[in-house]
N, C-alpha and C positions, 0 to 999 in steps of 0.2 A: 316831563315835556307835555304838552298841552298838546289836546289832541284839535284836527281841524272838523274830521270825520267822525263820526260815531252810527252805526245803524243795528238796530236791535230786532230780531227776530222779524226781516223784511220780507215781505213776499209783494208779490208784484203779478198780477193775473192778466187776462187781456181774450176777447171773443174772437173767433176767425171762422168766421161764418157760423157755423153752429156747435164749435167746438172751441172749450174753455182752453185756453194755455197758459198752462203756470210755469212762465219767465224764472219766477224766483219764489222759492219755496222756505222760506224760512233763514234768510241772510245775516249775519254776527261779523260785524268788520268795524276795524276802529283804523284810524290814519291818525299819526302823529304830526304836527309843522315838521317842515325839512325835509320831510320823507320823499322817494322815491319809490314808487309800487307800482308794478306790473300787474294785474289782474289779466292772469294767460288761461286757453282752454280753449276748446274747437267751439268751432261754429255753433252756435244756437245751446251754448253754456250758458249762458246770461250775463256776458259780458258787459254788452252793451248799456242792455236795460239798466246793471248795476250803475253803468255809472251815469247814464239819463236820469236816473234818482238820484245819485251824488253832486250830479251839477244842477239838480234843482228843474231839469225840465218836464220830465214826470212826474207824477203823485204817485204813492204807492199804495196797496190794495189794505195792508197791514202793517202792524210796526211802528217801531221807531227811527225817527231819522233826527239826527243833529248835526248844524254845523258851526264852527268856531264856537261851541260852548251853548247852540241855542237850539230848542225842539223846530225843526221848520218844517216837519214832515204833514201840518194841519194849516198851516200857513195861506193867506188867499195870495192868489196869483201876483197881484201888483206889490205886494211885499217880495214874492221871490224874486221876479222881475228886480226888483232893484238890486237884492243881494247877488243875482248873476251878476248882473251891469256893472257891481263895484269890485267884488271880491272872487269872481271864477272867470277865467281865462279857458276858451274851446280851441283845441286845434284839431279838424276833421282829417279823415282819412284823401276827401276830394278838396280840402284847399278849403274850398268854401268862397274863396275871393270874387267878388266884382266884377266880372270882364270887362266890362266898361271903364274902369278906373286903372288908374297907376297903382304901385306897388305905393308909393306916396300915400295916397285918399286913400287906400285899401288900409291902411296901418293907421290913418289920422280918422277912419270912421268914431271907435266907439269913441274916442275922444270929443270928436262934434254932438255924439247921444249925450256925454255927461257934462256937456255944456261948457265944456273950458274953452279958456282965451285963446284970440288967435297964436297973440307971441309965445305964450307955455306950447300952443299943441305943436307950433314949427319945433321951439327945440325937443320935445318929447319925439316927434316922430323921427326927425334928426339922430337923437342919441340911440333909438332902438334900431333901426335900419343900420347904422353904424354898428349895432352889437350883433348884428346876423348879418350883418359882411356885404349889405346888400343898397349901403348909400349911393353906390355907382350906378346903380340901375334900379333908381326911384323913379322917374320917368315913365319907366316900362311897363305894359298891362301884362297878366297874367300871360296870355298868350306870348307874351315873347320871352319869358320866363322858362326855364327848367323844373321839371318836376318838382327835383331840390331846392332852387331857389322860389319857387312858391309855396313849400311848405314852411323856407325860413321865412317868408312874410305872413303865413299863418302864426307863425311864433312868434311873432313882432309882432301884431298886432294881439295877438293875446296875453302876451306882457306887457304892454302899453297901459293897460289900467292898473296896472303895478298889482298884481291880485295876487289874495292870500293863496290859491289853488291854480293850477294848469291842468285841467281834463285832456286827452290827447286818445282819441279813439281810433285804431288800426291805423295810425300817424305813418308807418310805410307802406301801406297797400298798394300805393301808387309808384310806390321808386326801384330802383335798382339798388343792390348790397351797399355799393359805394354812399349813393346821396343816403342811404337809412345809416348807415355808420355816421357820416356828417352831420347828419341833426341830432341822432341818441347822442354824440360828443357834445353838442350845443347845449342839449336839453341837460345834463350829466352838470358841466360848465357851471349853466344856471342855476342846476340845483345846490349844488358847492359852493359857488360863491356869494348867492344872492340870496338863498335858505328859500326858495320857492319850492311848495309844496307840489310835486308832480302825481298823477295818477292816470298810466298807461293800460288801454287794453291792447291785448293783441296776444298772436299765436306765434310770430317769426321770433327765430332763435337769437337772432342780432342781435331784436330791441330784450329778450327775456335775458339777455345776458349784461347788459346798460344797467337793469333794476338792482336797487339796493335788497329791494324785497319781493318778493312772486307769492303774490296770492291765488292757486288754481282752482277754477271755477268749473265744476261739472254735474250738469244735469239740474243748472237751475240751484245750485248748492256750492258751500267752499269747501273743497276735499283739502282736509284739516292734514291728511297724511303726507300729501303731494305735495304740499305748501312748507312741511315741513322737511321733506328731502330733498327739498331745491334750497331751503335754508342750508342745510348741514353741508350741501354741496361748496354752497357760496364760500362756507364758513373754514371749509376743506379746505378750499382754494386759496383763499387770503393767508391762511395757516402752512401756506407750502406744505398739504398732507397729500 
């Protein structure tokens, strides 16, 4: 299987006031298409950063970085810029949506950035708000929206570019057990049926339990052991042991 991710020996630095922080100290992670991956670990593991560098919005201090097959880790900005645009789908912890806007224009944005026709982007917007359950209240701005139903229009509109990848950053922070069960099922859905490549950060047991795969991240590093006794666990589990 072809991999989408590939990162080789990543580290990732950054100043705070007079003091260096090393985010990431040396990172070895490969993501195959179709996957499923959790990237779990407490606060200020290097979750995030990892995957700010996975989705292209970071540069990294060192290392390599690949994605679908290509080095992008030296890449000038207006080349990554496109590669987001076309091929990686964000869904934020805060929604991220438009107050100002409908769940509509909020899902028909990046469409308008990649220049499609009017008539494609009605029925695109049409057929993904219909896939998160939320064509009945296309109308509606964020604010009249539920936690849950504006996380599923973060997910609609990050599947709207049809993208090879879905980055989903602390994607429950905001909800309650129920609406975080209702999306990991959505996100789960899509990934089964539609071969979309998911990569989750987060610490809640919910979404680490959703993951086909748990990559645990601590101290700026992937604890190679933790990662693999949530494997074995998973593996238990399916095996009725």
């Amino acid at each position: 299987m072809s991999l989408i991710v590939k990162a080789e020996k990543v580290k990732k630095s950054f100043r705070l006031g007079k003091t260096e922080v090393r985010a990431l100290r040396g990172v070895d992670l490969e993501i195959a298409e179709n996957e499923f991956t959790v990237i779990a670990g407490p606060s200020g593991s290097g979750k995030t950063t990892l995957l700010n560098l996975v989705g292209l919005i970071d540069g990294l201090s060192s290392g390599n970085l690949f994605f679908d097959g290509n080095m992008v880790g030296r890449l000038p900005e207006r080349k990554l810029v496109d590669i987001r645009r076309r091929s990686i789908g964000f869904v934020f912890q805060n929604f991220n949506l438009v107050a100002t806007q409908s769940a509509y224009e909020n899902v028909e944005f990046p469409l308008l950035l990649m220049r499609v026709g009017a008539k494609k982007c009605r029925e695109m917007v049409e057929r993904y708000l219909k896939r998160v359950g939320l064509w009945e209240r296309r109308r509606h701005k964020p604010a009249q929206l539920s936690g849950g139903e504006q996380q599923r229009v973060a997910i609609a509109r990050a599947l709207i570019k049809q993208p090879k990848l879905i980055i989903a950053d602390e994607p429950s922070a905001n909800l309650d057990s129920q609406n975080t069960r209702e999306v990991m099922e959505l996100m789960e859905t899509l990934n089964r049926e539609q071969g979309i490549t998911f990569i989750v950060a987060s610490h809640d047991p919910i979404v680490i339990k959703a993951a086909r795969r748990v990559v645990q991240m601590r101290d700026g590093l992937i604890d190679d052991n933790v990662a693999e006794n949530n494997n074995g666990e998973e593996n238990d589990r399916k095996n009725g042991n």
